[in-house]
C-alpha positions in Angstrom: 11.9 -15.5 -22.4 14.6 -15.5 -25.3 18.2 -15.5 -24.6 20.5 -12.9 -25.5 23.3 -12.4 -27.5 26.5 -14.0 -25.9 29.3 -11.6 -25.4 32.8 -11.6 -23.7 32.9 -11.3 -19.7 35.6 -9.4 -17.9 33.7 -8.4 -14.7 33.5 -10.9 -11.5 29.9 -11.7 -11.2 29.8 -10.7 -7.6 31.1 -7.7 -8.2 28.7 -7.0 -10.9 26.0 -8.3 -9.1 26.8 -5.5 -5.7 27.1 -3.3 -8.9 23.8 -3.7 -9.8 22.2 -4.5 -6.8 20.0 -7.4 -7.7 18.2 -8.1 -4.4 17.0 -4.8 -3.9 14.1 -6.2 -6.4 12.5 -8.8 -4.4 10.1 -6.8 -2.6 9.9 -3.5 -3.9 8.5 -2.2 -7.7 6.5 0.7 -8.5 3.9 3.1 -6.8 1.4 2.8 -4.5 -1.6 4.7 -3.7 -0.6 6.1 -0.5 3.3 6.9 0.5 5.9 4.4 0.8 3.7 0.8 -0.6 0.8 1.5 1.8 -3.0 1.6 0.3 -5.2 3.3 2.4 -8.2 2.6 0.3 -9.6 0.2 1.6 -13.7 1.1 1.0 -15.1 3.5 -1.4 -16.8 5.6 1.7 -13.5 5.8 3.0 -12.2 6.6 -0.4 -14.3 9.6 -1.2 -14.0 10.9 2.2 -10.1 10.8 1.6 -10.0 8.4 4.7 -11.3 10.8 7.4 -12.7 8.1 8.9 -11.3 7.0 12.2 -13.5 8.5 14.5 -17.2 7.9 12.9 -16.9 4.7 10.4 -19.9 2.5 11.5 -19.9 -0.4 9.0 -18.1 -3.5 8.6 -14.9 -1.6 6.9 -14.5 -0.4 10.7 -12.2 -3.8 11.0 -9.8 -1.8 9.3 -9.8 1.8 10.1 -11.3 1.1 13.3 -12.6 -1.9 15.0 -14.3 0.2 17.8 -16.9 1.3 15.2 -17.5 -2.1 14.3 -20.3 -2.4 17.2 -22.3 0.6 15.3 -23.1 -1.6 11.9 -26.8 -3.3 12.9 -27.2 -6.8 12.0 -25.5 -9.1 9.6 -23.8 -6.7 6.8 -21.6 -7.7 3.8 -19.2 -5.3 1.9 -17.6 -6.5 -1.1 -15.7 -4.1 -3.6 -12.5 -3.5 -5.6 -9.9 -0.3 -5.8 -8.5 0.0 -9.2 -4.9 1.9 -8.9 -4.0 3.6 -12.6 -0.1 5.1 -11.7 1.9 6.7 -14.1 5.7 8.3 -12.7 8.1 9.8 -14.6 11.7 9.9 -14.1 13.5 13.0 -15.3 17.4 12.4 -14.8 19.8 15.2 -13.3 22.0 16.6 -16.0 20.9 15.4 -19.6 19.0 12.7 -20.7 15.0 12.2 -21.4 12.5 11.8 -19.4 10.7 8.5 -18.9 7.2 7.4 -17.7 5.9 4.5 -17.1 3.8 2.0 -19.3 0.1 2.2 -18.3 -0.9 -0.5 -15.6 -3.7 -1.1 -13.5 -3.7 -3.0 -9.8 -7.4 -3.8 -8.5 -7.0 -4.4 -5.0 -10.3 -5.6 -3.4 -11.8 -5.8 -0.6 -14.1 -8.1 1.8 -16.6 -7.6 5.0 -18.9 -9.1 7.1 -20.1 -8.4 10.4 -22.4 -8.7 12.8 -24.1 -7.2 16.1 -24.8 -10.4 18.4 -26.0 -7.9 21.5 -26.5 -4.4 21.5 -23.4 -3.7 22.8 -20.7 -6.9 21.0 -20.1 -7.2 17.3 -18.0 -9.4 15.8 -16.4 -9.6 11.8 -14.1 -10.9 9.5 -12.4 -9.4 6.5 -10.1 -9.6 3.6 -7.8 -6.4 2.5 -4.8 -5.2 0.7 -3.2 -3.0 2.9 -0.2 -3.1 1.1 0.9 -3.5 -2.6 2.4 -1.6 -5.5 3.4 -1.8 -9.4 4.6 -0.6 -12.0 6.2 -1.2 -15.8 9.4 0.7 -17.0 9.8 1.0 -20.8 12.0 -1.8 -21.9 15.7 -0.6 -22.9 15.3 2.6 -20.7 18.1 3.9 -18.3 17.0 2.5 -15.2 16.2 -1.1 -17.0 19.2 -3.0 -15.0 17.5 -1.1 -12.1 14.2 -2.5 -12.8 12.1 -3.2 -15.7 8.5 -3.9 -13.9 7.4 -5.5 -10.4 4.5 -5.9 -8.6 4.1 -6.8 -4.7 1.1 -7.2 -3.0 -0.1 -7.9 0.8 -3.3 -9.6 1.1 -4.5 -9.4 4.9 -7.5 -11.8 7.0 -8.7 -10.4 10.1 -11.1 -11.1 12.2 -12.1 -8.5 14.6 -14.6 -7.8 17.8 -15.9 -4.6 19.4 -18.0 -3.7 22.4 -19.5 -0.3 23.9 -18.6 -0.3 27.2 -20.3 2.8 28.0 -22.7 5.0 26.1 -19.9 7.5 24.9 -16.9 4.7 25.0 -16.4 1.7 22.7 -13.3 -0.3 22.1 -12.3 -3.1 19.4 -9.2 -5.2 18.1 -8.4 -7.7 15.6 -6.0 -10.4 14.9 -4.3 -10.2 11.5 -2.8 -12.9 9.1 -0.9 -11.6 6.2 0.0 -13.4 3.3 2.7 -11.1 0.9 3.6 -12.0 -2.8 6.1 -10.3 -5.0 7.4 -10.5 -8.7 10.3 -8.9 -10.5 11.6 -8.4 -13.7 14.8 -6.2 -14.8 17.8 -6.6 -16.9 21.2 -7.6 -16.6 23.9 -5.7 -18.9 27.1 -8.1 -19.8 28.8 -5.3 -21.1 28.4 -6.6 -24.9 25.2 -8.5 -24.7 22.3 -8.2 -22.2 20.3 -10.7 -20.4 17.5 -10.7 -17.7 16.4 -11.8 -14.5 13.0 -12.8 -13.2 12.0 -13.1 -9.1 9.5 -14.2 -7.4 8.1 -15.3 -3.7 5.7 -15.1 -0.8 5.4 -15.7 2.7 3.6 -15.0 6.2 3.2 -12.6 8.6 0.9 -11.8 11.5 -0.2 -8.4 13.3 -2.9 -7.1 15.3 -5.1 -3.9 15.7 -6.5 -2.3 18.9 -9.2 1.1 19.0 -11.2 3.3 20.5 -14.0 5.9 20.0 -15.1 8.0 22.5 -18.2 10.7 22.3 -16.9 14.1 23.7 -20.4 15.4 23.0 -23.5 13.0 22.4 -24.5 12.9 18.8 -22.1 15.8 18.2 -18.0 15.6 18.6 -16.5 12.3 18.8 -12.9 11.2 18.7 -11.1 8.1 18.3 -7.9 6.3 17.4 -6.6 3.1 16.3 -2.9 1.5 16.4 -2.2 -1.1 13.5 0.8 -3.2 14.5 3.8 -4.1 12.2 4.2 -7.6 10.9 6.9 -9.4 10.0 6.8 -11.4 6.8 9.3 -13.7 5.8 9.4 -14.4 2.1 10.6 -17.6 -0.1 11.2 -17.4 -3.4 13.6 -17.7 -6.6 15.2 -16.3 -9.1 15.6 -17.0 -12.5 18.3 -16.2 -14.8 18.9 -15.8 -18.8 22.6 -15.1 -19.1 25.6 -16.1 -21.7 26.3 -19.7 -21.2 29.7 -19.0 -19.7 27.7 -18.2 -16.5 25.0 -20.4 -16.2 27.1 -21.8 -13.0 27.4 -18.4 -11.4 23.9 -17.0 -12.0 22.1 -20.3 -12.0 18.4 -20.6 -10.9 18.3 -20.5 -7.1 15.9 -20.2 -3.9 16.1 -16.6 -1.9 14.3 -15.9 1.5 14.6 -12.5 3.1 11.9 -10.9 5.5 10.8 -7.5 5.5 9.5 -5.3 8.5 5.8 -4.1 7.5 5.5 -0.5 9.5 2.6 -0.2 12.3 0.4 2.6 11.8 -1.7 5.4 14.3 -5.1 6.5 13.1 -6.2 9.6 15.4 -9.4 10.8 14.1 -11.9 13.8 15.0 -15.5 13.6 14.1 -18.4 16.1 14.1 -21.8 15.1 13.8 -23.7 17.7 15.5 -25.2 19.4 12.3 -28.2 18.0 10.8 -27.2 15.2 7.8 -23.7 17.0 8.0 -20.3 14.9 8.9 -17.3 16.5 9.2 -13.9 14.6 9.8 -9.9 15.3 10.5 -8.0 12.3 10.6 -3.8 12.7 11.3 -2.5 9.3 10.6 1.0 8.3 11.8 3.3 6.0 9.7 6.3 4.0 11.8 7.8 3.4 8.5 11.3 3.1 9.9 11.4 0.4 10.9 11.8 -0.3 7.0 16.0 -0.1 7.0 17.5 -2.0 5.0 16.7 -5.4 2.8 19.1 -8.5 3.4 18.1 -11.5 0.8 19.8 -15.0 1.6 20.5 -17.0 -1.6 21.7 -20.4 -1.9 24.7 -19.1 -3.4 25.9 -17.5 -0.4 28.2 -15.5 -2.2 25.2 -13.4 -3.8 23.7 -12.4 -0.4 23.9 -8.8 0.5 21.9 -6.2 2.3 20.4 -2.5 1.1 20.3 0.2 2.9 17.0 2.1 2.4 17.0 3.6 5.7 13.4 5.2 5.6 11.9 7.5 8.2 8.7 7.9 10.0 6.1 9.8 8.2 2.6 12.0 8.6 -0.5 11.9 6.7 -3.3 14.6 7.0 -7.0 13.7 6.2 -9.7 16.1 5.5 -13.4 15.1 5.0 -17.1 15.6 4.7 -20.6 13.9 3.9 -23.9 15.7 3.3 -26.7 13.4 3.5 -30.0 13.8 1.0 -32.2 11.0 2.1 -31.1 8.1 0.5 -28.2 9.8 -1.3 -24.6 10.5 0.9 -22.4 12.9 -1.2 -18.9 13.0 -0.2 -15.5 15.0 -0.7 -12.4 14.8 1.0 -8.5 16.6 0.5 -5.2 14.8 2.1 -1.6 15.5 2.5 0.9 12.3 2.7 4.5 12.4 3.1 6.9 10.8 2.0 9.2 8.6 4.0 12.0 8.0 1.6 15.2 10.1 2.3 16.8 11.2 -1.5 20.0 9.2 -0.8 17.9 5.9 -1.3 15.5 6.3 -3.3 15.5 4.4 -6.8 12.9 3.5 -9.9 12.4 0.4 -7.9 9.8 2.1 -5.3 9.4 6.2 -7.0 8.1 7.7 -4.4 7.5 11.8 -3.5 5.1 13.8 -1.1 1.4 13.5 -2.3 -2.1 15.7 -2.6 -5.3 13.9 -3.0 -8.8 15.2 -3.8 -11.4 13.3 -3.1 -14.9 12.6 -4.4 -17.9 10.2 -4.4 -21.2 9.6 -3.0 -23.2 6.7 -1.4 -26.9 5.6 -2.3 -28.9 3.0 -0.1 -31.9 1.4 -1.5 -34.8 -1.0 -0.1 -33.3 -0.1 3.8 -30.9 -2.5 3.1 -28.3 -2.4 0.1 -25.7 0.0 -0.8 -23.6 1.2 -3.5 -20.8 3.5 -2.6 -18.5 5.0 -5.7 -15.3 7.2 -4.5 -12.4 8.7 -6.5 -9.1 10.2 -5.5 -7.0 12.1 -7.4 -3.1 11.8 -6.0 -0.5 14.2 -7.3 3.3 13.5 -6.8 4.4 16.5 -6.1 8.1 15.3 -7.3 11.0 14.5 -5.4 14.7 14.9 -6.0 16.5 11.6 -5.8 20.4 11.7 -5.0 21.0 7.8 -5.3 24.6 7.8 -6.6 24.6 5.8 -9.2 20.9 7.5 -10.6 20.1 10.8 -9.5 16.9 13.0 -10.5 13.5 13.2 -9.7 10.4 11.6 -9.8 6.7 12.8 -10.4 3.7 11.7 -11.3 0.0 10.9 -11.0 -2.6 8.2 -10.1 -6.4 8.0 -10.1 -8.1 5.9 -7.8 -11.5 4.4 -8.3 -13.6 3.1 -5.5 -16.8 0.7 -5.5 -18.3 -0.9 -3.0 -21.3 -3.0 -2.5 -23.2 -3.7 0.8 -25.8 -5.3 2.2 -27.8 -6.0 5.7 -29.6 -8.9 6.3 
């Protein structure tokens, strides 16, 4: 990174620094595929059926949507795939000014399964996720660029789950869930006559759990189930890295930052119906405890720099519609979802552009030999655009993103 010009300084550098609010970078940059910096994507079935799945998933991605459905997958099965996220937002400011969109970027979270059925009624598996994660470049030189100029922040997850059918009509699962979150940042720092720039980075732990259920209402016909996904708290280390006029290489020298951040617990409540030949119908309402998300407090060495932001977001609801019409060896799928928002206008910023979303959903499924599978989904979200009344950068954000889905499987 290149140093900037060097210019005259008449502003503390705390006070610039509250100013400009530097921490509020460490964890958050860009969009994600589902509200707030949730992905919900976490299998190409699941994908194309705009993740109705709750109540009838019966492969190994059941360790995430849920683990009661694990017991349904025979054998030992293997999923492996990979989501790619293509975002683009655009910020058009209140009053005058142009509107700005995002550089084109692409996140690939994958994904990992494998389970199997020891008895007829116990399964067990393990898997690796991204249940959280978001990015995003801003133009460089743009309005918000002392805001942020790109970030990306990703939550990888390891479970490993069990599930048994206690009854012909009732099974029940859980998991325990390591978490292991990394972040970087990138923005600029205006010094009134010369500019410089900032670079953060971290990672740290967490843990959570999962617990479900599925229970059959009518036998090989209406089935409902649910499944609670715990919050985790993840405590990050990290540290930031400065370019600044020389005069303040003592006041914004390179430095270790920790923080932690609250990750939300989610409800799954699903409805499935299965009673029409090769036809499955699902309505999933999933539940979002997002705020526990309030504010961000990072700790720096320089304990002058430490200061907390108030994001303050609120609980939110996502609806889930979808369908899969079997043709032998061929599954063809469609789904439609609503998901809200949980950011109030007062705090929301470039650094996490967020807005009430519609998604469309397609794909289909083929399974060949009686024992491999390739799924393909696709999901097109629409930001339907949200007013931002942050006071020092008001307007509103909309935008876009396609999501692909592929995922391979295979029973042994």
């Amino acid at each position: 990174m290149s140093q900037k010009t060097h210019a005259r300084w008449a502003v503390r550098p705390l006070a610039f620094l509250r100013r400009t609010s530097l921490p509020a970078l460490l964890l958050l940059g860009g969009t994600a595929q589902a509200a707030g910096f949730a992905i919900d994507t976490q299998g190409a079935r699941a994908t194309a059926m705009g993740t109705a799945v709750a109540a009838h998933v019966d492969d190994p991605s059941a360790i995430y949507y849920n683990p009661a459905g694990l017991v349904g997958a025979e054998g030992l099965q293997f999923q492996l795939g990979v989501t790619p996220i293509l975002p683009s937002i655009t910020f058009s400011p209140s009053g005058a000014g142009e509107d700005t969109s995002t550089d084109f970027s692409i996140s690939p979270p994958p994904h990992f399964y494998a389970s199997y059925r020891l008895l007829d009624r116990v399964a067990l598996g393990v898997s690796l996720t991204t249940p959280f994660g978001a990015s995003a470049k801003w133009p460089e030189g743009w309005a918000g660029a002392e805001l942020t100029r790109g970030a990306s922040l990703a939550m990888y997850e390891a479970s490993v789950a069990g599930s048994v059918q206690l009854h012909e009509r009732l099974r029940l699962g859980a998991s325990l869930r390591a978490i292991r979150g990394t972040v970087e940042i990138r923005r600029e720092l205006n010094f009134i006559d010369s500019r410089g720039d900032v670079e953060l980075g971290g990672a740290g732990w967490g843990m959570g759990f999962s617990v479900g259920g599925t229970v059959d209402i009518i036998t090989d016909a209406l089935t409902v189930g649910a499944n609670y996904r715990s919050g985790a708290e993840v405590d990050f280390e990290g540290r930031a890295h400065f370019e600044s006029p020389p005069e303040f290489d003592l006041m914004l020298r390179d430095q270790p930052i920790s923080s932690s951040v609250d990750l939300p617990a989610f409800l799954l409540m699903g409805v499935a119906w299965t009673g029409t030949e090769n036809l499955t119908l699902a309505f999933d309402a999933h539940y979002v405890f997002w705020s526990s998300f309030r504010e961000l407090r990072f700790e720096f060495e320089d304990p002058s720099l430490t200061q907390a932001v108030v994001k303050n977001w609120r609980d939110a609801w996502s609806f889930h519609l979808g369908g899969e019409y079997e043709l032998g060896n061929l599954g063809l799928r469609a789904g439609l979802v609503y998901d809200q928002t949980p950011s109030p206008a007062q705090t929301l910023t470039p650094d996490l552009p967020d807005s009430d979303r519609f998604k469309v959903a397609l794909g289909a499924g083929y399974t060949f030999l009686d024992r491999f599978t390739a799924d393909l989904g696709y999901q097109f979200v629409l930001l339907t655009g949200k007013e931002s009344t942050a006071p020092h950068f008001p307007g509103k954000y909309t935008g876009t993103a396609h999501v692909f889905g592929l995922t391979l499987g295979a029973r042994l």
